[in-house]
C-alpha positions as CSV (number, residue, x, y, z in Angstrom):
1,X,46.5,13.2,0.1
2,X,44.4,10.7,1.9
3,X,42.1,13.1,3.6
4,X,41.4,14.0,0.2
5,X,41.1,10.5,-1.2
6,X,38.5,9.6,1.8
7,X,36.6,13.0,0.7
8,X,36.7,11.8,-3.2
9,X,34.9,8.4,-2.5
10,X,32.5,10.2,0.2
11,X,31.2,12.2,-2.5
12,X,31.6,9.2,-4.6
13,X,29.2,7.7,-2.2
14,X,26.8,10.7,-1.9
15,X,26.5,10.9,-5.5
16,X,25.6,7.4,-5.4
17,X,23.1,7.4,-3.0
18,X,21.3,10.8,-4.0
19,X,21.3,8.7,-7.9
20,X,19.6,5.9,-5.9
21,X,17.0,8.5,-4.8
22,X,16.3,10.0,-8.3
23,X,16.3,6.4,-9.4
24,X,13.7,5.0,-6.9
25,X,11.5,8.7,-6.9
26,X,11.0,8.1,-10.8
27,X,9.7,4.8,-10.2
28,X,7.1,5.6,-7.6
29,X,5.6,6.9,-10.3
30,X,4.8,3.3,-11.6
31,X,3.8,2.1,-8.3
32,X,0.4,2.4,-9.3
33,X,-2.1,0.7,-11.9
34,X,0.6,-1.1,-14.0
35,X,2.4,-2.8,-10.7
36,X,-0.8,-3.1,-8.5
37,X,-2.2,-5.3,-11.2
38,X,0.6,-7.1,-12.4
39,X,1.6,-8.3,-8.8
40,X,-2.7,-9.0,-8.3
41,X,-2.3,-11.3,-11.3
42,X,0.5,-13.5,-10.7
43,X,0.5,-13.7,-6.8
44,X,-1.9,-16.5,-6.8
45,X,0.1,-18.9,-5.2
46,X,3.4,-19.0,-4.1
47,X,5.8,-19.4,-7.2
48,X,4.0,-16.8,-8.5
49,X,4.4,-14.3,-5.9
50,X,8.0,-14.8,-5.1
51,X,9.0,-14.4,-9.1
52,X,6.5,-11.2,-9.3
53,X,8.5,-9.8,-6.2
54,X,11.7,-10.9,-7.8
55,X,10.6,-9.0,-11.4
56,X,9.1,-6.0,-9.7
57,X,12.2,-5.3,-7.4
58,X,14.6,-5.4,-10.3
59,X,12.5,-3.2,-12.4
60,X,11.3,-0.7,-9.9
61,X,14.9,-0.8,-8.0
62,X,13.8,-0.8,-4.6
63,X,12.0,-3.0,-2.3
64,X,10.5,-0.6,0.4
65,X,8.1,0.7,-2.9
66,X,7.4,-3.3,-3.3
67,X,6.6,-4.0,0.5
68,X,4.2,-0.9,0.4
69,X,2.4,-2.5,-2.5
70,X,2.7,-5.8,-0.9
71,X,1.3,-4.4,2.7
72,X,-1.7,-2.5,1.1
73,X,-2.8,-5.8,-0.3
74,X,-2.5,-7.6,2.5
75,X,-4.4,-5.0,4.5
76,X,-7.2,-5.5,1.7
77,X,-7.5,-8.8,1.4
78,X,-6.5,-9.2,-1.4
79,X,-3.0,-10.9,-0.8
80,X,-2.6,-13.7,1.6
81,X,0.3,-13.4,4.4
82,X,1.9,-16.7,2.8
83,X,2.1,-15.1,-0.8
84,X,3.3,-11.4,0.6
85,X,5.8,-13.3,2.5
86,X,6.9,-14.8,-1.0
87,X,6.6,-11.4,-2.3
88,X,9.1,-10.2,0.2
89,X,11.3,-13.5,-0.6
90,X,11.4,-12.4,-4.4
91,X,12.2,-8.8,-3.0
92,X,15.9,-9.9,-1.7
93,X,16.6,-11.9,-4.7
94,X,15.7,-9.0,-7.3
95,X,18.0,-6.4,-5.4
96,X,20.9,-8.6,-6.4
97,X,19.9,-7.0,-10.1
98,X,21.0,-3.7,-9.0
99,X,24.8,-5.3,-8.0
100,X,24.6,-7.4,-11.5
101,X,23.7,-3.5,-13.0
102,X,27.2,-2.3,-11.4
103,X,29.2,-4.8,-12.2
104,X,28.3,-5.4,-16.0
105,X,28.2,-1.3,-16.9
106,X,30.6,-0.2,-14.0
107,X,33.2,-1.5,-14.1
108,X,33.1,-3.4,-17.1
109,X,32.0,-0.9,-19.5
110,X,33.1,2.9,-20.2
111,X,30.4,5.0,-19.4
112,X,32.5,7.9,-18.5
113,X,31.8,9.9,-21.7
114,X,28.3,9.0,-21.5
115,X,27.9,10.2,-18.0
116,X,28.3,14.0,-18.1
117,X,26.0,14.4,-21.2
118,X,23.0,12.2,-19.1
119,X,23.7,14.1,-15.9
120,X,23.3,17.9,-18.4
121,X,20.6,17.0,-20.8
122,X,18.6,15.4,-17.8
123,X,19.2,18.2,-15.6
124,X,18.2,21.0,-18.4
125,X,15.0,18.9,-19.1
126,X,14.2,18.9,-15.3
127,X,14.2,22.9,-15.3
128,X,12.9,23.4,-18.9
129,X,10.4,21.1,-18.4
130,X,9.2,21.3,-15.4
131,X,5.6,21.4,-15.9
132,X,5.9,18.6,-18.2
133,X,5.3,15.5,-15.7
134,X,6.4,12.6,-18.2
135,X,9.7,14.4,-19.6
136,X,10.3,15.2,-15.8
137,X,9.8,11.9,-14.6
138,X,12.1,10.7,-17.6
139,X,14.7,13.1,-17.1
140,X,14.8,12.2,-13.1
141,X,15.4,8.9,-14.3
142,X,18.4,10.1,-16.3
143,X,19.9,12.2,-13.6
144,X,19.6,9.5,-11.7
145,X,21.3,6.8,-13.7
146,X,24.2,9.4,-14.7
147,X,24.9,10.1,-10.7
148,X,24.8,6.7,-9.7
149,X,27.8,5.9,-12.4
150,X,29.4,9.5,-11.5
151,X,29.5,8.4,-7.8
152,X,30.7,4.9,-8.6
153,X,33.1,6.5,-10.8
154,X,34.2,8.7,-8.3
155,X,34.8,6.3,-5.7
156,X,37.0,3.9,-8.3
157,X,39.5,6.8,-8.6
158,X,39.3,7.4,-5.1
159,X,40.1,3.6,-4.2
160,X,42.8,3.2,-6.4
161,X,44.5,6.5,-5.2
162,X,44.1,4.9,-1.3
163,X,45.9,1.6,-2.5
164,X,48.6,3.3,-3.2
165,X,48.7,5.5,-0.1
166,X,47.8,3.3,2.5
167,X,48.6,0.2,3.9
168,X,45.5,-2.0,4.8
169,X,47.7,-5.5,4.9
170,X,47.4,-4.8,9.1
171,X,43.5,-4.7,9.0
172,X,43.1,-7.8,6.7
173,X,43.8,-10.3,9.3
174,X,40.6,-9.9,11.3
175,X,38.3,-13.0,11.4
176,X,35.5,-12.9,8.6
177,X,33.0,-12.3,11.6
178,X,34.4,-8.5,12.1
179,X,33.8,-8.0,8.0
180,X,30.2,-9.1,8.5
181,X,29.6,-6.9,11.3
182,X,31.5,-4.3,9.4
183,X,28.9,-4.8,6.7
184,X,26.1,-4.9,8.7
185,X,26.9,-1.5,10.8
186,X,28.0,0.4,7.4
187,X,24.5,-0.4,6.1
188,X,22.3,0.0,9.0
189,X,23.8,3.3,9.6
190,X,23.0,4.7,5.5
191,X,20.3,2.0,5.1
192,X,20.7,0.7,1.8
193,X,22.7,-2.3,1.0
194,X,23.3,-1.6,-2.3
195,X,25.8,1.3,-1.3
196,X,27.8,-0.9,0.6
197,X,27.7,-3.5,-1.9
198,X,28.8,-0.8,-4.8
199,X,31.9,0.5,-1.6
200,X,32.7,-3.1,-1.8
201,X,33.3,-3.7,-5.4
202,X,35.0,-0.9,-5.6
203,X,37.3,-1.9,-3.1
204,X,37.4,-5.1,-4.7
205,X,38.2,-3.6,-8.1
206,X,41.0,-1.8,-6.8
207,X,42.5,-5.1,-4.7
208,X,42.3,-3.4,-1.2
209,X,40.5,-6.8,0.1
210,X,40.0,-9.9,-1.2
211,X,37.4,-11.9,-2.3
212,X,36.5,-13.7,0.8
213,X,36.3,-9.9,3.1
214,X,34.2,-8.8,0.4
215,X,31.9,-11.6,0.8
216,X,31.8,-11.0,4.5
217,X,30.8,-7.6,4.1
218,X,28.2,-8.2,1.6
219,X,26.9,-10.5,3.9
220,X,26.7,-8.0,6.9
221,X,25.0,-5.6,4.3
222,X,22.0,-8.2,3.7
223,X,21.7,-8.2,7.4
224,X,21.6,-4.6,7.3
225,X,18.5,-4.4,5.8
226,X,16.4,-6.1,8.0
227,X,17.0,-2.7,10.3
228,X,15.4,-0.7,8.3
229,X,12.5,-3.0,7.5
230,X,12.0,-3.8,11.3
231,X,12.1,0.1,12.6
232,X,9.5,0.8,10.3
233,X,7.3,-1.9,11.4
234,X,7.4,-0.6,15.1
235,X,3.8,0.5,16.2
236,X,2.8,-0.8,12.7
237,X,-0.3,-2.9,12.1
238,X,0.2,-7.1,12.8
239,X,0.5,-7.3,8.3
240,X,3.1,-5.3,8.6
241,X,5.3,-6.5,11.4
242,X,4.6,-10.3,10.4
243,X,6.1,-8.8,6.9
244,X,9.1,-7.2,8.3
245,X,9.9,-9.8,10.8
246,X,9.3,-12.7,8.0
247,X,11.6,-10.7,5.4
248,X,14.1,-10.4,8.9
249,X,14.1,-14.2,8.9
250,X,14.7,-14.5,5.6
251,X,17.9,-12.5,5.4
252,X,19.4,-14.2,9.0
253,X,19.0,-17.5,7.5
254,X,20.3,-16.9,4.1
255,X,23.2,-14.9,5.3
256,X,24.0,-17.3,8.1
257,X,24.4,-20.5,5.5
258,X,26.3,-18.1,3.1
259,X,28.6,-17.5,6.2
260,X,29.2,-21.4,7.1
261,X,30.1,-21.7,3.2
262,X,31.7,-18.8,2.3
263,X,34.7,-21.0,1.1
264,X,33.3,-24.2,-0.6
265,X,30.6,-21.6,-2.5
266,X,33.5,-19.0,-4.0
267,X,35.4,-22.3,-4.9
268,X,32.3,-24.1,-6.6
269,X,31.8,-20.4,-8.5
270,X,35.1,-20.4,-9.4
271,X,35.6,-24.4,-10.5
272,X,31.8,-25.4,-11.5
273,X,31.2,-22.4,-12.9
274,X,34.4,-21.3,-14.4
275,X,33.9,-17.6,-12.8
276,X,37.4,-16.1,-11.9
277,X,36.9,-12.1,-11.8
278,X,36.3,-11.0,-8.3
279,X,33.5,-9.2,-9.2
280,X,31.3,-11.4,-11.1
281,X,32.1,-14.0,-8.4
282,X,31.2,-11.5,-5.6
283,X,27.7,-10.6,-7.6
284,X,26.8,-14.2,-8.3
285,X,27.6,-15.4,-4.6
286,X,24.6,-12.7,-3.7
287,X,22.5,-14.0,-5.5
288,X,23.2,-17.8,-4.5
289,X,22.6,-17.1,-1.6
290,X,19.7,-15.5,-1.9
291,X,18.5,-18.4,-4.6
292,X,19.1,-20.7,-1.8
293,X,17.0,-18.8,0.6
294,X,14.2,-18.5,-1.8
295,X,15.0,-22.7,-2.3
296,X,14.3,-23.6,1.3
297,X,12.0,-21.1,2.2
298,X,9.3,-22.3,-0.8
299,X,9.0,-25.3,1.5
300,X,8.5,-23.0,4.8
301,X,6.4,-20.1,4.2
302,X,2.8,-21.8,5.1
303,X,5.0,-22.8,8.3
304,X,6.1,-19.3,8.7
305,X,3.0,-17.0,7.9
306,X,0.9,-19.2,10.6
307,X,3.7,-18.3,13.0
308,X,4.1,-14.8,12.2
309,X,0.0,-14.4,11.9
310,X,-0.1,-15.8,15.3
311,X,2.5,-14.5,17.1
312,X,1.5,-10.8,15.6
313,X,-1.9,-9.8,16.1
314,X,-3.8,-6.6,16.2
315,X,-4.2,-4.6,19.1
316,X,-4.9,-1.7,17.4
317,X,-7.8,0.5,17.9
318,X,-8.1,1.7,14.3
319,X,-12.3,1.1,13.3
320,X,-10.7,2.1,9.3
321,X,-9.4,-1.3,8.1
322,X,-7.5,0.2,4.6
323,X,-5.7,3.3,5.1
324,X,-3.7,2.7,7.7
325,X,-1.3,0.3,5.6
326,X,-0.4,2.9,3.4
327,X,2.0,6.1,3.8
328,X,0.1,9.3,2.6
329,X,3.0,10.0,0.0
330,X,2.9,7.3,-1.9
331,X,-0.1,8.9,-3.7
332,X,-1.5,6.6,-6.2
333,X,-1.4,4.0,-3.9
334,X,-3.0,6.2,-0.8
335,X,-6.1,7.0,-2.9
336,X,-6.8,3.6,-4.0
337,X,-7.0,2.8,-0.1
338,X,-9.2,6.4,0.7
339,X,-11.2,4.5,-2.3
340,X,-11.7,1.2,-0.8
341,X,-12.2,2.5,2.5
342,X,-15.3,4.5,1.3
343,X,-16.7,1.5,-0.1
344,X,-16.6,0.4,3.2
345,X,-17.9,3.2,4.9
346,X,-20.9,2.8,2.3
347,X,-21.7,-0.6,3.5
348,X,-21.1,-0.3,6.8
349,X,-23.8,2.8,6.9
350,X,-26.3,0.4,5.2
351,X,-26.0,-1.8,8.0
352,X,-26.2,0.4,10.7
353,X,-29.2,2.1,9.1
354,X,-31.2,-1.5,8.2
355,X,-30.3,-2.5,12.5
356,X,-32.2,1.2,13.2
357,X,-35.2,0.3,11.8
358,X,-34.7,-3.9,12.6
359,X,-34.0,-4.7,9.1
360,X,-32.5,-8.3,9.0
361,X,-28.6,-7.2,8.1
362,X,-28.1,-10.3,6.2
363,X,-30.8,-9.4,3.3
364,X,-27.5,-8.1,1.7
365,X,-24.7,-10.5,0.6
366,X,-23.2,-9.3,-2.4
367,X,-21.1,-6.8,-1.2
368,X,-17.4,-7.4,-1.4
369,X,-16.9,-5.7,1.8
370,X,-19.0,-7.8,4.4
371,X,-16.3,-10.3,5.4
372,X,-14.1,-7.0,6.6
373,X,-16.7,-6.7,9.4
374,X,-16.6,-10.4,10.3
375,X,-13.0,-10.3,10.3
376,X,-11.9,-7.9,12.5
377,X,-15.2,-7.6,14.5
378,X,-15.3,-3.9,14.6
379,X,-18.7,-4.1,13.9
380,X,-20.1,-6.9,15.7
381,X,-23.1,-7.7,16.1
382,X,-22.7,-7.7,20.2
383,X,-22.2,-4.1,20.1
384,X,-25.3,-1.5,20.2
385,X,-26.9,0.9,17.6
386,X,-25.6,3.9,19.3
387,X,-22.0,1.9,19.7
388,X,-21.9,1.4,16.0
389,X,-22.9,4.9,15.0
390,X,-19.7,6.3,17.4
391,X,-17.7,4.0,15.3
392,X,-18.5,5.0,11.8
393,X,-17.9,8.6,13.2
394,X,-14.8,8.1,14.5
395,X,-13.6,6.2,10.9
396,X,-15.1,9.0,9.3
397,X,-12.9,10.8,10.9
398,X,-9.5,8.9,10.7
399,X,-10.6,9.0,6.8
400,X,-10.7,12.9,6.2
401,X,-6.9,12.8,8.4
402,X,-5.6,10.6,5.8
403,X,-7.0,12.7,3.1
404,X,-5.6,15.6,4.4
405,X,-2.0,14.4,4.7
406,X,-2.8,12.9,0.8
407,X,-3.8,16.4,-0.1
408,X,-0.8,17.8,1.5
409,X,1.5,15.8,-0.6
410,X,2.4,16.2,-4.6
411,X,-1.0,15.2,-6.0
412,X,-2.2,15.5,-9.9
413,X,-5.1,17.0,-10.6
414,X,-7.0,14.2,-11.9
415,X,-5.9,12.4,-8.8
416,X,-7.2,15.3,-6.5
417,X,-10.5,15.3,-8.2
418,X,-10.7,11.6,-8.0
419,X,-10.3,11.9,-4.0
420,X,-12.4,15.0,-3.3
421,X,-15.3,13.2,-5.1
422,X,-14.8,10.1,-2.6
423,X,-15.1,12.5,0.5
424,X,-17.8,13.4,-0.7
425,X,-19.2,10.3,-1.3
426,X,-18.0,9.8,2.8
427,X,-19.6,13.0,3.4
428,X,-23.1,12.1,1.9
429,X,-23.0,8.5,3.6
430,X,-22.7,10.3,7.1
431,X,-25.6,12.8,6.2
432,X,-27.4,9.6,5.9
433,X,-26.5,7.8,8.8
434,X,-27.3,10.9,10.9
435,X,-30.5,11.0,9.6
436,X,-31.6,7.9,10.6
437,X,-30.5,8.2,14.1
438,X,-32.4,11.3,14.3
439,X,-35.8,9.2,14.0
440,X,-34.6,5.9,16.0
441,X,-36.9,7.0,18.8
442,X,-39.5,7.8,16.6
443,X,-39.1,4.3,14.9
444,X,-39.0,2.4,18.0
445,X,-42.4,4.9,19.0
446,X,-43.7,3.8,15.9
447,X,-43.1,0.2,16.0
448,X,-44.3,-0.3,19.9
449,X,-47.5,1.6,19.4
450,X,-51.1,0.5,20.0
451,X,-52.4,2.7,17.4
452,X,-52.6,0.0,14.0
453,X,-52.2,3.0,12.0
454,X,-49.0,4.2,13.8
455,X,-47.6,0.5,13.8
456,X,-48.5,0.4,9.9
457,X,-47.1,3.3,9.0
458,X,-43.9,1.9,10.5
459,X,-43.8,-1.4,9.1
460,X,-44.3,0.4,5.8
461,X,-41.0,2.6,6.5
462,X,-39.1,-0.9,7.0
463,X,-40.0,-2.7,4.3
464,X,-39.5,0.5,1.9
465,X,-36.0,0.6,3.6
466,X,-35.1,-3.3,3.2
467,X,-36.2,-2.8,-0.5
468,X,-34.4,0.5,-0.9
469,X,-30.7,-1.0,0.3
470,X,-31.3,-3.8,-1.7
471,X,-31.4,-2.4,-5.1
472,X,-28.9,0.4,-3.8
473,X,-26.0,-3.1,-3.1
474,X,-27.4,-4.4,-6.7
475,X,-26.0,-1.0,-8.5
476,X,-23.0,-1.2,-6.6
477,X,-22.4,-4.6,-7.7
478,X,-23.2,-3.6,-11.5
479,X,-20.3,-3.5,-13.6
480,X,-21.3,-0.6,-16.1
481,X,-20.8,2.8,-15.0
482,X,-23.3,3.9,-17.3
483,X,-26.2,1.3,-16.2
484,X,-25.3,2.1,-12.6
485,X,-26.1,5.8,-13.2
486,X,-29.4,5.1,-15.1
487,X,-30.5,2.5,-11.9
488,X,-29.5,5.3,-9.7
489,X,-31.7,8.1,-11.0
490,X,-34.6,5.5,-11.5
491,X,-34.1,4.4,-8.1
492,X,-34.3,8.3,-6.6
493,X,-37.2,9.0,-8.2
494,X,-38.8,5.7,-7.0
495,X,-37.9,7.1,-3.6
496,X,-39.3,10.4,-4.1
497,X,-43.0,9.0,-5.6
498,X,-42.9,7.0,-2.2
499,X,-42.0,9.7,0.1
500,X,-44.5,11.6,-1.4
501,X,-47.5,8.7,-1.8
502,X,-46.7,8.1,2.2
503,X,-47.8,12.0,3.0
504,X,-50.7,11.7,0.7
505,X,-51.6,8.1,3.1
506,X,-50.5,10.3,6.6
507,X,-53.1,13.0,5.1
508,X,-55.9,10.7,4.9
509,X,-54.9,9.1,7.9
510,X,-55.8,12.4,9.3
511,X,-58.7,13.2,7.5
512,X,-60.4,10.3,8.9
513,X,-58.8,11.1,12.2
514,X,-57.3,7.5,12.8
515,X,-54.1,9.4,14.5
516,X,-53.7,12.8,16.6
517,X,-52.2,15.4,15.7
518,X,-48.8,14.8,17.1
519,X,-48.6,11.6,15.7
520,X,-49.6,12.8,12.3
521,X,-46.2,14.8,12.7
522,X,-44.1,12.3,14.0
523,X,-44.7,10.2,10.8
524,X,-44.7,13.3,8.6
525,X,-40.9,13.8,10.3
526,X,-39.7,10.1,9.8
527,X,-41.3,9.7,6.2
528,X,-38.7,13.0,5.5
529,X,-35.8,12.0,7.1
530,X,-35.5,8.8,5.8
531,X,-36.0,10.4,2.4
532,X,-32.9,12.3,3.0
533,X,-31.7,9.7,4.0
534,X,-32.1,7.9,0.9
535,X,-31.1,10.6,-1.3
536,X,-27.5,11.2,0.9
537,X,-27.1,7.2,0.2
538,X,-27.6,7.8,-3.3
539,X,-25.6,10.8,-3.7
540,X,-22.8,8.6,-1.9
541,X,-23.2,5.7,-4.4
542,X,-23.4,8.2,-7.1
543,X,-19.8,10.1,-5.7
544,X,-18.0,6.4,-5.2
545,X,-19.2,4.6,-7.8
546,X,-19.4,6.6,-10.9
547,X,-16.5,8.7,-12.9
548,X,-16.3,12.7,-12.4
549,X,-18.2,13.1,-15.7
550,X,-20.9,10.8,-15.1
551,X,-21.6,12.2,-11.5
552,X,-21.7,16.0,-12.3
553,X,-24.3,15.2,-14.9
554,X,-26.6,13.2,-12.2
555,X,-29.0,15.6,-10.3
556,X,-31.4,14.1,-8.6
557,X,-34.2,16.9,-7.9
């Protein structure tokens, strides 16, 4: 019956899509170290990123997990707007992999006796197994790639039964336009294009429509996507609209010329390139088009990111700068953010801490993270001490809400060592901001005061300090793990024979009653606070900076 039929290629389609899931979960896996570093390498310029987008995307089978990659860079610098809008570009083109997959294995292969024993022996390793996170993550894989060919197999039998109970002759007639908003409705609604496309080439396989609807559809489909990119950039961050609205353009532009030529470009496949099976010819017209987009817009995309960049900018109250580009469930990815966000944090206390006690801010310029504060001018230098300090509290706090939504979230336990160790590496930074502001008004006392000894004593406290933050950014910036720890336990005890050789110097201050009483305890308070101070920093540098190994076995007493 048809009713039946229609059920058949739902499931079909189901199966299909829930494949596509086990397919794309496996590889978020590999969104991490291996990814991250090859799109770092070879998104340089703009060839490069539009052929590392293209690669990635037909490796990892979905392009959301690229953009994430893609927007965290962006959000950290380390990716220009022009080469993540290449990215993006390479994106489109390496989803036409997935339709290539289909139409090579199938319908042009026999995988049916292959596909029940995949779908079994992956779904007995998945229980069997469980605790076993590489044969899991292997065995997801395989259920995967044995429901996607189920489904597709499915929706064959269910397309060839329809043919032969239903008359679609009537409905063929429509203009191309109505196919392409077809397309684009069917795949806005289940938001992936690549279940349309696979709906399609089954239809295509069984010759319910011709070549040229099927086209049309596929072209509504690439539309399609740009819904789904665009909803998620709502409320977003400027990186990530100017991402979704670039990738938007791309797709309106590429589909629009495929549209104009539908006709000459299935002819020149079929004469040039001596193509004639609907299927290969409806595969190779998606990627044409999509080659041609990636042709014109090579020429465009410094145009386009100035555009986008100024037509998008950040209005956003957010004082964190890299975890708000990232979703908490893409794990590997989230901590590496929590990560570079500490780092941050770190030198951003050091600069409050050097303005408390008028310590020329830029004494330090090797850290990586200074331009971050130029940029987005959360900490300017217009806004006041007490200003400044509200603002590292607050991202303080945005930090441990990320971290809690990581911790909520499937997380290994190497990873959730990793990221407790960085909060508290956060932790110990605020300990030492806070400890500083505690004495500002005994500084500024200090440093406006008659007495020579008092004003002494203070100028004493600011050049320990300058010296102090120095060193601590010139262990950051050291490349060994193992030197940094060594610099770091010399550098504590330096700070702990000067807190102490400044109360032996306060005691003989005393002794020869150069200051009163009270002020004897004024200094004895500051000289103590900033050597917890000191010691929080250093605890901080020791939590960010050095593996889990290396920073249980550092005790500073």
């Amino acid at each position: 019956m048809t009713l039946t039929n229609f059920w058949q290629l739902l499931a079909g389609l189901g199966m299909f899509l829930y494949g596509m899931f086990h397919l794309e979960d496996s590889m978020k896996q590999l969104d991490g170290r291996g990814f991250k570093l090859f799109l770092k390498k070879h998104t340089k310029n703009k060839l490069g990123a539009i052929f590392s987008g293209t690669i990635v995307t037909a490796i990892m089978q979905s392009s959301s997990i690229v953009n994430l990659i893609v927007l965290s860079f962006v959000g950290a610098g380390m990716l220009s707007m022009r080469n993540a809008l290449g990215v993006a570009l390479g994106a489109n083109l390496g989803g036409t992999f997935n339709s290539w997959l289909v139409a090579m294995l199938g319908f042009k292969a026999e995988l049916g006796k292959f596909t029940l024993p995949i779908i079994g022996i992956a779904g007995l390793g998945l229980i069997v197994f469980k605790n076993n996170k590489k044969i899991t993550q292997i065995s997801k894989f395989c259920m995967g790639f044995g429901l996607l060919f189920l489904g597709l197999q499915y929706m064959k039998e269910s397309m060839d039964s329809l043919i032969k109970q239903f008359d679609f002759a009537p409905y063929l007639i429509y203009p191309s336009i109505v196919f392409v908003l077809i397309g684009f409705v069917i795949t806005a609604l289940i938001q992936t294009s690549a279940a349309t496309v696979v709906v399609v080439l089954s239809a295509l396989y069984s010759k319910i429509i011709t070549i040229e609807i099927a086209v049309a559809v596929v072209l509504g489909a690439e539309l399609g996507t740009t819904i789904k990119i665009l909803i998620g950039s709502i409320g977003g961050i400027a990186a990530k609209k100017c991402v979704a609205y670039g990738n938007s353009i791309f797709n309106i532009v590429s589909s629009t010329i495929g549209f104009i030529f539908l006709v000459p470009l299935i002819k020149i496949i079929q004469n040039y390139f001596g193509v004639h099976d609907v299927i290969y010819i409806l595969v190779m017209f998606q990627t044409i088009i999509n080659l041609i987009g990636v042709f014109i817009f090579y020429f465009l995309l410094n145009g386009l990111a100035t555009f986008l960049e100024k037509r998008f900018l950040n209005d956003d109250k957010s004082v964190t700068v890299f975890v708000q580009n990232v979703s908490p469930t893409a794990t590997d990815t989230a901590i590496e953010m929590i990560e570079k966000e500490v780092g941050l944090f770190i030198f951003r206390t050091i600069q409050l801490n050097m303005q408390a006690f008028k310590i020329v801010a830029s004494t330090v310029t090797k850290n990586e993270y200074k331009k971050y504060d130029v940029e987005k001018f959360v900490f300017s230098k217009k806004l006041s001490y007490d200003e400044k300090y509200s603002l590292l509290k607050e991202a303080e706090g945005e930090i441990l809400l990320y971290y809690s939504k990581v911790s909520e979230t499937a997380i290994t336990k190497q990873n959730f060592e990793h990221v407790n160790q960085l909060i508290s590496s956060l932790r110990n930074a605020m300990y030492a901001a806070k400890g500083i502001k505690d004495i500002v008004h005994n500084g500024n006392e200090l440093s406006n005061s008659a007495n020579q000894t008092k004003y002494d004593s203070y100028k004493l406290f600011q050049e320990k300090l300058s010296i102090f933050y120095v060193e601590l950014i010139e262990i950051y910036d050291a490349e060994s793990k193992t030197t940094g720890a060594e610099k770091l336990q010399t550098l504590f005890e330096k700070v702990k024979n000067e807190y102490q050789q400044l109360m032996n110097k306060t005691y003989g201050a005393a002794s020869n009653q150069l200051i009163k009483d009270i002020d004897i305890a004024t200094i004895f308070n500051v000289n103590r606070e900033i050597f917890s101070s000191c010691k929080s920093m250093i605890l901080a540098q020791k939590d960010y900076m050095l593996d889990s190994e290396s920073a249980l076995a550092f005790k500073p007493e």
